[in-house]
C-alpha positions in Angstrom: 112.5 169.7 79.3 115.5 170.4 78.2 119.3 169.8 80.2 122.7 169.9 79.4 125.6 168.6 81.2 129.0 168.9 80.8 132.0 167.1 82.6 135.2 169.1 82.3 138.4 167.0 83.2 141.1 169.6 84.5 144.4 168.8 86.5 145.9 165.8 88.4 144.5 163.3 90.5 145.9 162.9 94.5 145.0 159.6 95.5 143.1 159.1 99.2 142.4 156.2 101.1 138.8 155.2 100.8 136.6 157.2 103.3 139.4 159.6 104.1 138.6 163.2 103.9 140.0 166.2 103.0 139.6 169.2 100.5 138.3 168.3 97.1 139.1 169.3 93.7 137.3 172.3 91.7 137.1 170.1 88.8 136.3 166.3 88.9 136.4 163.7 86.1 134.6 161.1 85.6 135.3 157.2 86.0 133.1 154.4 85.4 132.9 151.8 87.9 130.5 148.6 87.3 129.4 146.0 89.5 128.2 142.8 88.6 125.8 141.9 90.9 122.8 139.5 92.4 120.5 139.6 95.0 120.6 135.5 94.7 124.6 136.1 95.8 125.2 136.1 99.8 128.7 137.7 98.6 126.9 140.6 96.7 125.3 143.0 99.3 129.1 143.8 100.6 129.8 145.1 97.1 127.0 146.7 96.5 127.5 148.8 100.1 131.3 149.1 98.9 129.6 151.1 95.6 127.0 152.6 97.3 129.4 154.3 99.4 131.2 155.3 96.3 128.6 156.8 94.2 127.0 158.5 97.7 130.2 159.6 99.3 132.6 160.6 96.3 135.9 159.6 98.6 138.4 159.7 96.1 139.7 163.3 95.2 139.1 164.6 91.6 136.9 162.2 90.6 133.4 162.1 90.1 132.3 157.7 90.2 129.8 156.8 87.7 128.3 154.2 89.5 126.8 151.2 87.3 125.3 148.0 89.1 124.6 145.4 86.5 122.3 142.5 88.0 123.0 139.1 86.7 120.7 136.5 85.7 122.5 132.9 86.1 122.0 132.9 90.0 118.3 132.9 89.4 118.0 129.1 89.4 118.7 128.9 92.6 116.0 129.9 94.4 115.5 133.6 93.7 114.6 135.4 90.9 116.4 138.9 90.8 113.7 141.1 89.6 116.5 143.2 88.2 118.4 140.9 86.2 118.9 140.9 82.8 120.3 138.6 80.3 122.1 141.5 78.4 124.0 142.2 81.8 124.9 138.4 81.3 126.2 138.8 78.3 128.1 142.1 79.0 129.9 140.2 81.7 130.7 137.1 79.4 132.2 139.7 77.1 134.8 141.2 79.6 135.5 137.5 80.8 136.7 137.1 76.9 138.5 140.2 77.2 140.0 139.9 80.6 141.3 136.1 79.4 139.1 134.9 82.1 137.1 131.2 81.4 134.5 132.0 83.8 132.4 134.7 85.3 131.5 135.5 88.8 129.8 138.4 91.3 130.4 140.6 92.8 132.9 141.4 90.1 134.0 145.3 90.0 135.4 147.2 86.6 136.9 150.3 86.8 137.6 152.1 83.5 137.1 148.8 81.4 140.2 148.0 81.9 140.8 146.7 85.6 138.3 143.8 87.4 138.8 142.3 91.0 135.8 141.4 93.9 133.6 143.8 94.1 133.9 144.0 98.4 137.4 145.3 98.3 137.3 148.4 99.0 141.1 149.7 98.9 141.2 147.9 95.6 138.4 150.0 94.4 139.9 153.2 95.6 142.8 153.0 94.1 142.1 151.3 90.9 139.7 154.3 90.8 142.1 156.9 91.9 144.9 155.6 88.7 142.0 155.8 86.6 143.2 156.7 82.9 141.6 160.3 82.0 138.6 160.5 79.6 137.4 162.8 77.4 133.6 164.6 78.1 130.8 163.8 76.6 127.9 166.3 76.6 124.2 164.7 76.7 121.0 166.2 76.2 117.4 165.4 77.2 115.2 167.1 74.7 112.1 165.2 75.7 111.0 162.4 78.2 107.1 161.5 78.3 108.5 158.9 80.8 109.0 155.6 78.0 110.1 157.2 75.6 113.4 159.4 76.5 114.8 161.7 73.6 118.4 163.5 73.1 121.4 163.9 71.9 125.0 163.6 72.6 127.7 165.2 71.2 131.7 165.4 71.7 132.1 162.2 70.5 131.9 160.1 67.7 131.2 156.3 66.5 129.0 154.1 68.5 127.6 154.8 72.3 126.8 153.2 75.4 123.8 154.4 77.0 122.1 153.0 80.6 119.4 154.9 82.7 120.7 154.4 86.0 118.2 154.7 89.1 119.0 155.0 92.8 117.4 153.8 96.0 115.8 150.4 94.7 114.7 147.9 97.7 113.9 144.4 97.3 112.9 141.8 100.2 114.3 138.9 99.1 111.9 135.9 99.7 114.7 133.1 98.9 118.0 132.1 98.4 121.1 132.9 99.8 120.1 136.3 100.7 116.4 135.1 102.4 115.0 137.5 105.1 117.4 140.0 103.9 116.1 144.2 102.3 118.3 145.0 99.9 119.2 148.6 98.8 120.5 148.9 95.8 122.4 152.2 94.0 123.2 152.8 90.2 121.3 150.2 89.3 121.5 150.0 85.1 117.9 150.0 83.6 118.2 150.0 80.4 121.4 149.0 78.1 121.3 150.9 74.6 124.1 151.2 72.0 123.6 154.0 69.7 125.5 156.2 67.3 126.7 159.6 68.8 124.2 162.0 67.6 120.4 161.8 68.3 118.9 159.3 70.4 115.8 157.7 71.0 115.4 154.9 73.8 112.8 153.0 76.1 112.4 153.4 79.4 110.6 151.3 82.3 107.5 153.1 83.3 108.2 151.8 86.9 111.8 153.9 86.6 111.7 157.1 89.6 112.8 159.9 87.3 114.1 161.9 90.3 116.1 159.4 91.1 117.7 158.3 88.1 119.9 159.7 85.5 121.6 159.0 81.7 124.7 157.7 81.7 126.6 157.9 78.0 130.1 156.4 77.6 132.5 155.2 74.6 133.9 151.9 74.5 134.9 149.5 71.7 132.5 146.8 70.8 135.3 143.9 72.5 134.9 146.3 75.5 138.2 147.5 77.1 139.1 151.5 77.8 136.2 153.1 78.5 137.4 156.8 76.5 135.0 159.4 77.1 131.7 159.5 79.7 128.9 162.0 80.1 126.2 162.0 82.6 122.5 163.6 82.6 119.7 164.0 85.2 116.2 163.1 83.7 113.9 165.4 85.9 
C-alpha cells in the first residue's frame, strides 16, 4: 500500500466563531491542537467533546485541525486506571510546563501550535487561538508498507528530527471508577504511539489492537524544548 499526502497552505485565514457556518476555503492549512487528557478527570470529557467537535466539524475557516488527545497517567492513582495513558504523554506535558514557565501540570490542558495553552473546555479560546494560528510549512508522508505492527514510510519536505503519533478515532471506554464512574467515554485523536525520528525513512511500532480505518499518521517539526510547531503532514493508514 502505498499513499501520499500533501497539505498545501495557500491564502489568509477569516476567523469564525466556533460552530458558525459559512463557505470554506479551497485550500486549508494545517494546525496542531493537543489535549491533555484523562478519563480519571471529571473536568476532561468537556474537553475532549470541545476537540471532538473540532477534529469532526472543521469550524474554523481555512484550517484543517490536527486533532492530538494525549492521555495522562498521574490521575491513575486515584481510582482508575486510563487504559490509554502513557508515561511519555506525562512527560511531554512536563516538558511544555518547563516551556510555558508553568510549576505544575494539569488536564484538560489545550495547545495550539506549541505555542499557546489554556483549559481545554473553552471553546472560543480554542477557536481563536486556532484561527491566529502561525502558518506552517507541509510535510509530505508516505506509507510504503504496514503489516499492521510494523508501519513503514517516509517523509520528506523537511529536515532534522520528527514527531510522529498514530492517531485513532472512535475509542470507548466504560469507566469502572473514579471521578468519571458509570460514565462511556468517546474519545477522538487519541495519540498511539509517540516516535521521534529523523526526516527521511521511517520505521515504527504499532498496537495491534489500533482500527486502521480509523486512524491515521500524524508527522510534525518541533524543537526538542518544544515550542512552534513549524511544518505538519498527515497520512491515512488504510
Amino acid at each position: 500500500m502505498k499513499l501520499t499526502i500533501l497539505i498545501v497552505l495557500v491564502g489568509s485565514l477569516a476567523l469564525l466563531a466556533f460552530g458558525a457556518t459559512g463557505e470554506k476555503s479551497d485550500t486549508r492549512r494545517p494546525v496542531i491542537v493537543e489535549l491533555f487528557t484523562s478519563e480519571g478527570c471529571s473536568s476532561c470529557p468537556p474537553a475532549e467533546a470541545v476537540l471532538n467537535d473540532l477534529h469532526q466539524g472543521q469550524p474554523i475557516d481555512g484550517v484543517d485541525v490536527i486533532a492530538i488527545a494525549w492521555h495522562v497517567t498521574y490521575w491513575d492513582d486515584l481510582g482508575w486506571v486510563d487504559p490509554l495513558g502513557d508515561r511519555r504523554f506525562t512527560k511531554r506535558q512536563r516538558e511544555y510546563a518547563r516551556t510555558f514557565g508553568r510549576g505544575n501540570v494539569y488536564t484538560p490542558q489545550m495547545i495550539v501550535g506549541g505555542t499557546e495553552e489554556f483549559v481545554g473546555s473553552n471553546r472560543s479560546r480554542a477557536a481563536s487561538s486556532i484561527a491566529s494560528a502561525a502558518e506552517v510549512d507541509p510535510i509530505h508522508v508516505t506509507i510504503t508498507s504496514n503489516d499492521h505492527d510494523v508501519l513503514c514510510g517516509t517523509v520528506e519536505g523537511v529536515e532534522g528530527p520528527i514527531t510522529l503519533v498514530v492517531v485513532e478515532d472512535g475509542l470507548t471506554s466504560k469507566v469502572q471508577r473514579g471521578e468519571n464512574r458509570g460514565k462511556t467515554l468517546t474519545h477522538d485523536g487519541v495519540a498511539r504511539t509517540f516516535d521521534r525520528v529523523e526526516a527521511g525513512a521511517f520505521e515504527i511500532a504499532v498496537p495491534s489492537d489500533v482500527n486502521l480505518a480509523n486512524a491515521r499518521l500524524v508527522a510534525f517539526a518541533q524543537s526538542d524544548s518544544l515550542g512552534p510547531i513549524t511544518a505538519v503532514g498527515v497520512a491515512g493508514l488504510e
